[in-house]
C-alpha positions in Angstrom: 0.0 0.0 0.0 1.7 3.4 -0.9 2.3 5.6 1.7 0.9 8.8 1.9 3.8 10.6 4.1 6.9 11.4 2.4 10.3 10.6 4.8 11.0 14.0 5.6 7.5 14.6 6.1 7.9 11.5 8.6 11.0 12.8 10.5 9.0 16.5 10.9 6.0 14.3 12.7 8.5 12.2 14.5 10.2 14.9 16.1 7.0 16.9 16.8 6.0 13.8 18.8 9.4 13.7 20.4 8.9 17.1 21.9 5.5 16.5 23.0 6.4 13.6 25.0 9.4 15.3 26.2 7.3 18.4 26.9 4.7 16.1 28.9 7.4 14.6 31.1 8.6 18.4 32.0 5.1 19.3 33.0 4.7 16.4 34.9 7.7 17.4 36.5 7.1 21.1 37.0 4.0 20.2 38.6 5.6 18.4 40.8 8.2 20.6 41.8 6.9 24.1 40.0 5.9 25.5 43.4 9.1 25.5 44.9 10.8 27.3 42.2 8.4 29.9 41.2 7.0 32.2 43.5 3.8 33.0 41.8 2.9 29.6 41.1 3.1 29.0 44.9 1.2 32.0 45.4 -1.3 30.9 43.4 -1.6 27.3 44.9 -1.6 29.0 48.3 -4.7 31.6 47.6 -7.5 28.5 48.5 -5.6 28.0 51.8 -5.0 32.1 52.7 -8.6 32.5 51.8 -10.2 30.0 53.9 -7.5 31.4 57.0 -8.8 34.7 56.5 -12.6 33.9 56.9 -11.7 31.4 60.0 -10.0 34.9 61.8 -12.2 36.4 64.2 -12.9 40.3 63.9 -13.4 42.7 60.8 -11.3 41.1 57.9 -9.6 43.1 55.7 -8.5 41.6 51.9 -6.0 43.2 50.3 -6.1 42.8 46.5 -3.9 44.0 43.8 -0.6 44.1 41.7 3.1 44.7 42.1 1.9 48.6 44.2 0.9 45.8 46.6 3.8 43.5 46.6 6.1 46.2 46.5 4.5 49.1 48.7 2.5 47.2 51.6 3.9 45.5 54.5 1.5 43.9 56.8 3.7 44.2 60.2 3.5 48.4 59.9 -0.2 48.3 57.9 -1.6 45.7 61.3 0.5 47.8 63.7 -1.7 50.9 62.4 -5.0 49.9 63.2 -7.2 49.0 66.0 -5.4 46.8 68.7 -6.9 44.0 71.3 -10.4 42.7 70.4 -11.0 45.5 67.7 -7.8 44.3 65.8 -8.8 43.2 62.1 -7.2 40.2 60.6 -5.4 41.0 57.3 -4.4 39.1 53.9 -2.7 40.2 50.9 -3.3 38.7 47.3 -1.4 40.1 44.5 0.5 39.5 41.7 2.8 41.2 39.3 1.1 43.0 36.4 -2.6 42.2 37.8 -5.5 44.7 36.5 -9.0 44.7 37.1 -9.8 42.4 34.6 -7.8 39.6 36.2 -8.4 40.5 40.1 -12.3 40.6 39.3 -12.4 36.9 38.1 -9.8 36.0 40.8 -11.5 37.8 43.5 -15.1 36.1 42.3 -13.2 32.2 41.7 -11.3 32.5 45.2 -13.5 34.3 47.4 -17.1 35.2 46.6 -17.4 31.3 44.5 -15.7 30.1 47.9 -18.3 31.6 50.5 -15.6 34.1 51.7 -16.6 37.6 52.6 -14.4 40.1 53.7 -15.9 43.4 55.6 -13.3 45.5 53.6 -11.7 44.9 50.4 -8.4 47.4 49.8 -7.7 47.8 46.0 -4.5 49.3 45.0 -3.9 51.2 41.9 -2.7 53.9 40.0 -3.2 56.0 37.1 -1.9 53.4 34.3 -3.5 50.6 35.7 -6.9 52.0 36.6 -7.2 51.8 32.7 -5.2 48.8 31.8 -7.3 46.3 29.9 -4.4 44.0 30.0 -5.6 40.5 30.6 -2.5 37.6 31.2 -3.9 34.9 29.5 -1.1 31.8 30.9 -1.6 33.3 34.2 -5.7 32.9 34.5 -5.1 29.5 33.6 -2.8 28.6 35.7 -5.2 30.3 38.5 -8.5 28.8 37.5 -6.5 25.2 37.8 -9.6 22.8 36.8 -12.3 25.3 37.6 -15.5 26.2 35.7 -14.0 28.5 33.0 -16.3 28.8 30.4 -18.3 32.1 31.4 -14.9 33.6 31.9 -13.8 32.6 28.3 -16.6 33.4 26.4 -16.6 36.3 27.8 -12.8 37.6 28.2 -11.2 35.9 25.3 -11.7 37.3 21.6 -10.4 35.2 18.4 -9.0 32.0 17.8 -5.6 33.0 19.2 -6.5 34.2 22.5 -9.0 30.8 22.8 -5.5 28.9 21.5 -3.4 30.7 23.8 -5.9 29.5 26.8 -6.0 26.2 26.0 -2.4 25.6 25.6 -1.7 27.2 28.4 -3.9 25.1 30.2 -2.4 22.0 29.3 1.0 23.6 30.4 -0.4 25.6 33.5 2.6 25.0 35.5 4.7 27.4 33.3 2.0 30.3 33.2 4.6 32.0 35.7 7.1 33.3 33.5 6.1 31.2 30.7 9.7 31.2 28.7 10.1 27.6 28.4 6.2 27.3 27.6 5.9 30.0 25.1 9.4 28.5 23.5 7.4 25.1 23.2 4.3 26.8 21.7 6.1 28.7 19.9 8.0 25.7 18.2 4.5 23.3 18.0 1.8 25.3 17.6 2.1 26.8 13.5 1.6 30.7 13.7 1.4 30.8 17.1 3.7 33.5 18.0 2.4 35.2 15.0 -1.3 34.8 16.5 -0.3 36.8 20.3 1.8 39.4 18.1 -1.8 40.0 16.8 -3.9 39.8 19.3 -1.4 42.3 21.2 -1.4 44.9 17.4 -5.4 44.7 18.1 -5.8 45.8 21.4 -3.2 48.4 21.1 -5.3 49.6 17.8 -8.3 49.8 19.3 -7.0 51.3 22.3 -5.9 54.4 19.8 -9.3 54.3 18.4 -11.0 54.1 21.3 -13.5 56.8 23.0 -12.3 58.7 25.9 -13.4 56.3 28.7 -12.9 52.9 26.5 -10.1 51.7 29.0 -12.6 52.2 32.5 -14.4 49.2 31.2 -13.1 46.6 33.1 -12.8 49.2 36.5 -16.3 49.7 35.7 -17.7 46.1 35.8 -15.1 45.2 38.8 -16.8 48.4 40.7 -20.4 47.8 40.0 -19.8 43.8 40.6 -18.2 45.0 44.2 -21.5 47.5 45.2 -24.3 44.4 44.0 -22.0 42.0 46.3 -22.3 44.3 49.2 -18.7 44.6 49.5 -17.3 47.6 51.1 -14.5 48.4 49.0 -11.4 51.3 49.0 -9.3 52.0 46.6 -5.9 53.3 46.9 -4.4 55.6 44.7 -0.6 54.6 45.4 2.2 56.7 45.8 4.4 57.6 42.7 6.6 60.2 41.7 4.9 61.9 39.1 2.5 64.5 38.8 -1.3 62.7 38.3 -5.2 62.6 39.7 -7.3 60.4 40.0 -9.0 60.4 36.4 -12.9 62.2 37.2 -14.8 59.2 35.3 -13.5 56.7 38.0 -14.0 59.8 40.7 -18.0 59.6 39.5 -18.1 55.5 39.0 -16.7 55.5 42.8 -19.9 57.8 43.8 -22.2 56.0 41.9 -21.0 52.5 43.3 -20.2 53.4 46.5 -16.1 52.7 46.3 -13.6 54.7 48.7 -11.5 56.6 47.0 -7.7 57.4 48.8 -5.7 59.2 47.2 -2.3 58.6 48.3 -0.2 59.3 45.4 1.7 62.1 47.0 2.4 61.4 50.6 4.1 64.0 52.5 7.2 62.2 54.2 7.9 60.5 51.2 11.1 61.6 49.0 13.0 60.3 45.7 15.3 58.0 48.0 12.1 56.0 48.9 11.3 55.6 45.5 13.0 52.4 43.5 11.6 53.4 40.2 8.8 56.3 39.5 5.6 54.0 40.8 7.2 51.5 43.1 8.5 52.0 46.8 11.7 50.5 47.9 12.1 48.9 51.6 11.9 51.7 53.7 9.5 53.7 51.7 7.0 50.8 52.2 7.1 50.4 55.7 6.9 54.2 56.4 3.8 54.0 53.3 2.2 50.9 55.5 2.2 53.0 58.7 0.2 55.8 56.5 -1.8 53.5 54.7 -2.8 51.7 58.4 -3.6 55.2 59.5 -5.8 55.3 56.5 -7.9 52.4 57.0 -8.2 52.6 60.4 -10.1 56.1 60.4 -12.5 54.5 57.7 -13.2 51.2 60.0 -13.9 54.2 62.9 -16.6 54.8 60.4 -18.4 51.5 60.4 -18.5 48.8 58.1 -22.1 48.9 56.0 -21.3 48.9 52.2 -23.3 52.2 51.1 -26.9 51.4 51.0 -26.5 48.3 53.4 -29.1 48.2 56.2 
């Protein structure tokens, strides 16, 4: 019978099956051991575990959620040691990861916590300027975070084209390397025709219709994450963080925080912070994080004085 595959077309599928088997032992591997060598992807493991500590604390609980403004600019030790001591003291957890905008924290926030039962009295948002309208959405990273979960409301509704839906998938199959992703996207890269190609794109679109876009185009995902928040009940704040330019808080997320009920603190010029606390224009080094925790705890504990009803909450 004559064969229908030429040899070299034989050798191509023969080493395309070699990869995939050697790229299926690596996963196996990395999910193994991932954990231990990426700090995100234990983060990520560990967010079922913080959440379910957090609602077993006694007290008001306080959730903060956010991106690298909260890895780099909060430290619980001089945030706790600024509020309410004894029985009054809250209980505290941080969930953040690098490069996390609304889009991301709102599914997170939902899978995690609200899907889970979890409730927290107050939930801090950090944020700034650029992110407050960053549409950016890290595909390899939400799949690595849903992890088996029910994820077809959030890709029929976040993910647009085949490349985005291919980029999901994949990444899905390989979710231990959605933290850095260089050994996952070199795979894909290799295996998957056009795939590179494809996320070049899907990256050329958004920044295209971002250009094209109306005024307030880049508040949508603020927008839903802010109106989700005030039909949960959720009494929210969210902190403009410190940086060392000149900006305001943009008046379309001033009026969507009145309308919804959202805390706005603006805290992007502190006084007692100079240049030498700074370690690049948006991000605080050591020292300027502790002294910003102290303020922050300051902050939060005149709102808490305040009481804890989400606007419009009996």
């Amino acid at each position: 019978m004559r064969s229908f595959i030429s040899s070299s077309e034989r050798v191509e599928l023969w080493v395309v099956l070699s990869l995939l088997g050697v790229l299926a032992v690596a996963e196996i591997g990395m999910r193994i051991v991932g954990p231990s060598m990426s700090t995100e992807l234990r983060n990520i493991r560990n967010i079922h575990a913080d959440a379910a500590k957090l609602a077993a604390q006694p007290g008001t609980k306080i959730l903060v959620l956010g991106n690298s403004l909260a890895l780099d600019d909060v430290r619980l030790p001089q945030l706790q040691g600024a509020l309410p001591k004894g029985k009054e003291a809250p209980s505290l957890d941080v969930v953040a990861f690098h490069g996390a905008g609304f889009r991301e924290l709102y599914w997170l926030f939902r899978t995690y916590f609200l899907d889970a039962g979890i409730r927290p009295d107050m939930l801090v948002m950090t944020t700034n300027t650029n992110t407050t309208r960053s549409d950016e959405l890290r595909i390899p990273r939400m799949a690595s975070l849903f992890r088996g979960r029910p994820f077809l409301e959030f890709a029929t509704t976040e993910l647009h084209g085949i490349e985005e839906w291919g980029c999901f998938l994949h990444s899905l199959a390989f979710e231990s390397y959605a933290s850095g992703g260089r050994i996952r996207v070199l795979a894909l890269s290799r295996l998957v025709p056009s795939y590179t190609e494809g996320m070049t794109k899907v990256k050329d679109m958004r920044k295209n219709a971002r250009s094209h876009a109306q005024p307030d185009w880049g508040f949508q995902p603020i927008t839903r994450m802010f109106e989700a928040l005030a039909e949960w009940r959720i009494r929210t704040v969210v902190v403009y963080m410190p940086t060392t330019e000149t900006t305001e808080i943009p008046p379309s997320v001033v009026a969507l925080a009145s309308r919804t009920g959202v805390t706005m603190v603006d805290h992007s010029r502190v006084p007692g912070l100079g240049p030498d606390d700074f370690k690049d224009f948006a991000h605080l080094n050591e020292g300027g994080a502790r002294k910003f925790s102290a303020i922050l705890g300051a902050s939060l504990a005149s709102l808490l004085l305040k009481g804890n009803a989400h606007p419009g909450q009996p």
